[in-house]
DOLO-252389 format. One record per residue (C-alpha): x, y, z. Coordinates in steps of 0.05 Angstrom, whole numbers, plus 5000, padded with zeros to 4 digits. Layout:
REM residues N
XYZ;...
***
This chain:
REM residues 139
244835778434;241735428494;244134748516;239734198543;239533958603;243033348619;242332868677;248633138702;247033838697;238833928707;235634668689;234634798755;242234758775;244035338729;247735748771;247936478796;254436738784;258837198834;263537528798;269037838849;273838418829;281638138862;285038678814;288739228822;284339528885;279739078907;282238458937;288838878964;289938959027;293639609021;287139918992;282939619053;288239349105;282539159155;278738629110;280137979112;279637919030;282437199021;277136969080;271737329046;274036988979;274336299012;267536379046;264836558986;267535858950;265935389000;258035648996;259335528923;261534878928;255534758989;250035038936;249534328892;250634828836;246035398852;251635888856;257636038816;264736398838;269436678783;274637228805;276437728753;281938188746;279538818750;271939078737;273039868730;270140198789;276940278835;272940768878;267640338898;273339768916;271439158930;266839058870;261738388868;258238288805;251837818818;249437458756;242937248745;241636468730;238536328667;230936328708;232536928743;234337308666;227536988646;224737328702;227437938685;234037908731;240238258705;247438328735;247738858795;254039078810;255339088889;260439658908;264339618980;262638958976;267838779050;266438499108;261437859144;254938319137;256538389063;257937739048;252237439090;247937919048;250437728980;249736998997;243236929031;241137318964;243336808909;242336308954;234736488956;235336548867;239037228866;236837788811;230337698778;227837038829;229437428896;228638188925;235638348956;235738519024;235839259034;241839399062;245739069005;241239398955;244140088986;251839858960;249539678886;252540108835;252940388767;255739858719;262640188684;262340108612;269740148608;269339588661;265839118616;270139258558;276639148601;274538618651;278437888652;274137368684;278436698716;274636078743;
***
């Protein structure tokens, strides 16, 4: 089902979605005591909130791959699916290069609208399929 664009919400305000793992390794500063995860978390929002809708935050509670802690999964908009775009999954997703990377990228349309830059494109990763089946997204 596809729903219309409304004055509020125009087409080309669909989002691209960031899906960040804050479950039971990534996010925890045991696991990685030298990343600032709540900054990286906030940073990420507050580009959200900056993007007039072009990009999306949810947090889930845990996406699968535990080794590859902290897991981003980058959804494309509905344009960038059209395009061909599908979700990458982003592994040791930490630190200000990382998240510079990841948001300059769905900033410029993310998967399917924009080529990622190549030093982020080194960190994507396998998608779990017992991730999928056992992930919990929250807004």
């Amino acid at each position: 089902m596809t729903t219309a664009p409304t004055p509020s919400r125009p087409a080309s305000a669909s989002p691209c979605t960031l899906v960040v793992c804050r479950g039971c390794c990534c996010g925890v500063p045991a696991k990685h005591p030298g990343s600032d995860h709540a900054g990286q978390l906030a940073r990420l929002r507050a580009a959200a909130a900056a993007s007039r809708g072009r990009i999306k935050v949810l947090t889930s509670d845990c996406l699968g791959p535990c080794d590859q802690a902290n897991v981003v999964v980058v959804r494309p908009s509905p344009a960038g699916r059209r395009a061909g775009g599908r979700p990458v999954w982003v592994g040791w997703a930490m630190g200000l290069a990382c998240t510079d990377e990841l948001l300059a990228w769905v900033g410029a349309g993310g998967p399917g609208l924009a080529e990622p830059p190549p030093a982020l494109e080194l960190q994507f990763i396998p998608a779990p399929r017992a991730g999928r089946a056992r992930s919990r997204v929250v807004g």
